[in-house]
N, C-alpha and C positions, 0 to 999 in steps of 0.2 A: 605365409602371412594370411590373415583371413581377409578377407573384402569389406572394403567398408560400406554399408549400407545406409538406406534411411529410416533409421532406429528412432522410432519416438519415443520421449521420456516416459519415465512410468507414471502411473496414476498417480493425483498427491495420495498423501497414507494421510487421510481425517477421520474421526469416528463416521462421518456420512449423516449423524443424526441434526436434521435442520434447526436450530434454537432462533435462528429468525428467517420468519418466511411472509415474504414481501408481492402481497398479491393485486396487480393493475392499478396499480398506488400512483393519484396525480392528485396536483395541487396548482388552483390558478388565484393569482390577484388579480383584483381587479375582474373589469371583460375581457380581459384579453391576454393577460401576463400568463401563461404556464412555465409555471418556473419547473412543476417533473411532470412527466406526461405520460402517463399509462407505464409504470417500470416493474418489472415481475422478478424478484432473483430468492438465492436463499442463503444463509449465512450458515457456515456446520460448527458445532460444537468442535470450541479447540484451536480455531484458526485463525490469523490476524489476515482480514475480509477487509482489500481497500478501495476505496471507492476515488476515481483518480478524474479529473476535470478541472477545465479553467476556471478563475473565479466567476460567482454567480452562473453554474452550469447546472445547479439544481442539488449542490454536494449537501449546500445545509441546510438550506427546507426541506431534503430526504430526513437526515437526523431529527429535526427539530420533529418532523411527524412521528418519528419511529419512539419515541423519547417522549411522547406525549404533548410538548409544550405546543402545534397547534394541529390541528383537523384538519383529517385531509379533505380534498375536494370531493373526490371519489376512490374508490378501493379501499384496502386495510392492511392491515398485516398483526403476526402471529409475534410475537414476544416470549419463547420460552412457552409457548403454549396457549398465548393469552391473545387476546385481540386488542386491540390498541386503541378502538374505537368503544367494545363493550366492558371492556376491565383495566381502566389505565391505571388506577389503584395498582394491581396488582403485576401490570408491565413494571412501575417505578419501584418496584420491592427487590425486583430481580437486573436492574441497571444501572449503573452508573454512567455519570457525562461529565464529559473536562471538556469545555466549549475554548473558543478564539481565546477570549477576554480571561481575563486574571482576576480572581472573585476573592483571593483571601485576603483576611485584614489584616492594612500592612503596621498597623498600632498593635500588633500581637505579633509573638514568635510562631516557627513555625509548628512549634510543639503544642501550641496554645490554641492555633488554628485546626490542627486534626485533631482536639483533644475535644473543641468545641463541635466537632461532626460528628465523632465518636458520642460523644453524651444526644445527640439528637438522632439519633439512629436506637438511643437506650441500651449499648453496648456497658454491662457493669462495668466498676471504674475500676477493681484489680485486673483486667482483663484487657480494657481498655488501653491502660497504662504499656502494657507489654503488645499489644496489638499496634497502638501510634508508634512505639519506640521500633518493633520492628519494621513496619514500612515507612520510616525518613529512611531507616539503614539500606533500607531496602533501592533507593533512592539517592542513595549518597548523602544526605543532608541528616545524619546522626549530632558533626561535628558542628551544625549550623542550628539546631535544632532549637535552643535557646536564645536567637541570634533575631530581632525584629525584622519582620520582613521587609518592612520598605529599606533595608540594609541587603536585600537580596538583589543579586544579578538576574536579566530577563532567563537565563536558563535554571539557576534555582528558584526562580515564582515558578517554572511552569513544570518540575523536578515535583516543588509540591505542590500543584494543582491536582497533576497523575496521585500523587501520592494519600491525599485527599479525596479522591474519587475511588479508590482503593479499600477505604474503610468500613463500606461497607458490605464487603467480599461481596463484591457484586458478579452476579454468572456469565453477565456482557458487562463489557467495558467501549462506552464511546469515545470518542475522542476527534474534536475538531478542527483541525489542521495543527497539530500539536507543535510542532517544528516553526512554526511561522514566524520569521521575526529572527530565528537563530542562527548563529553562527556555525558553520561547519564542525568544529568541535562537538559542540553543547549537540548538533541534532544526532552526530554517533555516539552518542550517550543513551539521549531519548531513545534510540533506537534500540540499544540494545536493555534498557529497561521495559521496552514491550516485548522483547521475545521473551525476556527471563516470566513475565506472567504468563506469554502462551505455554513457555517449555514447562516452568516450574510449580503454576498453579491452572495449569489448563483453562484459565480465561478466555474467553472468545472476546475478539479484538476486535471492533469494525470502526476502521480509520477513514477522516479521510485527508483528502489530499491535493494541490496542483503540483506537490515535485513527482518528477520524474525517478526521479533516483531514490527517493524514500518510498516511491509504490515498488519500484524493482529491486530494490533490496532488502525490504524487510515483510512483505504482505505474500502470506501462502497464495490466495488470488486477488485478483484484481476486477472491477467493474469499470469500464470507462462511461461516462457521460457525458453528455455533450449538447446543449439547447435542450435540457431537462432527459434525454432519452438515451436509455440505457444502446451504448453499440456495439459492446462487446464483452463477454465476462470470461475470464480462463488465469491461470497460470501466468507470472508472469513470460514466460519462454512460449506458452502457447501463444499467448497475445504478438509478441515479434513474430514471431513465423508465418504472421499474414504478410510481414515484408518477403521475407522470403527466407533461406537459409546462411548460412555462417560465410562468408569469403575468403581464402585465403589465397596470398599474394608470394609468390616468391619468385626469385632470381638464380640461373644456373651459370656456369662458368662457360656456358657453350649452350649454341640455339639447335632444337631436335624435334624433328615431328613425332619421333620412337618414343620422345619424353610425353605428346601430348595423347598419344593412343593409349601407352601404358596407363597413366593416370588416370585413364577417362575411364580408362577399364575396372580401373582398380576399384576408385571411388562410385562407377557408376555416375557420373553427369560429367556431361562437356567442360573442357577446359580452353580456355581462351588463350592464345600466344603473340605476343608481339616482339619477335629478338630472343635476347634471352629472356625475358620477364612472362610468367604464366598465371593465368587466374581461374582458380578455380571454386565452384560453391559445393559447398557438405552439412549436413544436417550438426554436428560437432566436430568444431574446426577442433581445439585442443585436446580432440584424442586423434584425429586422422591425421595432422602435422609430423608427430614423430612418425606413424607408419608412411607416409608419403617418402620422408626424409630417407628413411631405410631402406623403400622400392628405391629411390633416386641412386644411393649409392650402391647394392648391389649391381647395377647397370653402370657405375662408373661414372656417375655425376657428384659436382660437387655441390650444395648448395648454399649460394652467396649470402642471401639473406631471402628471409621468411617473414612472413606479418600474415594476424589475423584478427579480422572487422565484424563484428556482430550486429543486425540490427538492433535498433533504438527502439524504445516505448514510443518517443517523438514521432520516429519515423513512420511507428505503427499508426498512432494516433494522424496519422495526414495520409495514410493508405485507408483506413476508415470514415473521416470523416470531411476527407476531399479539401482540407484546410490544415495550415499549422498551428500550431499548438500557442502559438505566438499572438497568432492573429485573432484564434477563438478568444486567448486569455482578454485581449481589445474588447471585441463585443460582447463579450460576458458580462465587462464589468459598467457598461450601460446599461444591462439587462439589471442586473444588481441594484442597479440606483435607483431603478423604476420599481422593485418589488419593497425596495424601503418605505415607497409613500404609501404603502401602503399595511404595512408592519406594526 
């Protein structure tokens, strides 16, 4: 059997070419409020780039700069090419935004709503016509399509917000805490309606976020933020592995020091024994499990039962920034209330 080692993941596969690039970009209210403070990253063509913090950590005074709607304090950033501060004309030609709030009008369907952004964008109207009709389908909201919106559920307003923001094939797509508000259902929907525009129309996606679970399951990397400042950017998998690696837990039918050398050997890192019960860490628990299990019983062991525990984003997130995720969301959202008076 071969040795399990510590094999790091491969590189993502992105084009690598940056369509947004974000350079020492802050913004303060006030004298004293810095809601982002000196943050430098790059977004690559093709990728859903999410931007993951407690409320009021700086998530959407980044967008709102990046997006044009206000100046930044100091630094800038690049938009597909453009600068944000010298050519905002020409950043808003190349993006689109689907913010918190619900902006369509709920006195029109929803076909009447993208038909009305479709004619203001000057999209002709035979074109038009088959351009709205494919993204509600796109969307799921084909069969709702004629249907008034304030007759829509919070997950189809926000089904065709995205859908609305769509229209004008835009090259980024923002999106600000798109999920907020929804039900577990409705956000695996949303979810998998952002990958179909990374996978299907190569959209670059920059999301953002405070779950946990929709930055680690749907965004090729991540940014964490935290009191406006960027503390970490990678992979979701790279970002845990500052906790440390995978655990796995299992029980033998008999207690053996033979069992704790072997393994330690095998795997390469110490294993821990207390009776029969052994703990040991590996870089991928769910490929070293079965090889573990097969060393165990060529040697005549049987094993009782197996578990394996993978660090959390959480977890990461309180190894970074010396607090949990809980507590920053607390003071964030004081910080939050204080940059409204001045909004």
């Amino acid at each position: 059997m071969e040795r399990i080692g510590s094999k790091l993941e491969q590189p993502l596969k992105l084009d690598q070419k940056a369509v947004i690039e974000v350079i020492h970009l802050s913004k303060t209210f006030g004298q004293k409020i810095k809601a982002v403070d000196d943050v430098s990253f790059s977004v690559y063509e093709g990728e859903i780039f999410g931007f993951l913090g407690p409320n009021g950590a700086g998530k959407t005074t980044t967008i709102n700069m990046l997006t044009t709607q206000i100046v930044p304090s100091s630094g800038s950033a690049l938009i597909a090419g453009y600068d944000i501060r010298k050519r905002p004309n020409e950043v808003r030609k190349r993006i689109s935004v689907v913010l918190q709030n619900n902006t369509a009008d709920e006195e029109l369907t929803g076909r009447e709503n993208a038909q009305v952004i479709a004619n203001l964008y000057g999209v002709p109207r035979a074109e038009s016509s088959r351009l709205v009709e494919g993204i509600l389908n796109l969307v799921e909201l084909g069969d709702a399509a004629d249907r008034l919106v304030r007759g829509y559920s919070g997950g189809m307003r926000r089904r065709l917000e995205i859908a609305i923001g769509l229209i004008s094939r835009p090259k980024i797509l923002f999106l600000d805490e798109p999920t907020l508000g929804l039900d577990t259902q409705t956000r695996e929907a949303i979810w998998a309606y952002v990958k179909t525009l990374r996978d299907k129309y190569s959209t670059t996606v920059f999301l953002t976020t405070h779950l946990m679970e929709e930055a680690d399951r749907i965004c090729d990397r991540i940014a964490i933020i935290d009191r406006g400042k960027i503390v970490k950017i990678g992979t979701p998998a790279e970002i845990k592995r500052v906790v440390g690696n995978d655990v796995i837990e299992f029980t033998l039918d008999s207690e053996s020091d033979e069992v704790t050398r072997a393994v330690a050997e095998y795997v390469g890192a110490k294993v821990e024994r207390t009776g029969e019960d052994y703990r040991v860490k590996v870089d991928k628990g769910e490929e070293a499990i079965p090889s573990i299990i097969e060393l165990l019983a060529s040697k005549g062991y049987l094993v009782k039962k197996v578990s394996l525990s993978k660090p959390s984003l959480s977890e990461a997130y309180l190894e970074l920034t010396g607090r949990a995720f809980r507590e920053a969301d607390q003071e964030a959202v004081q910080t939050a209330r204080m940059i409204s008076l001045f909004s």
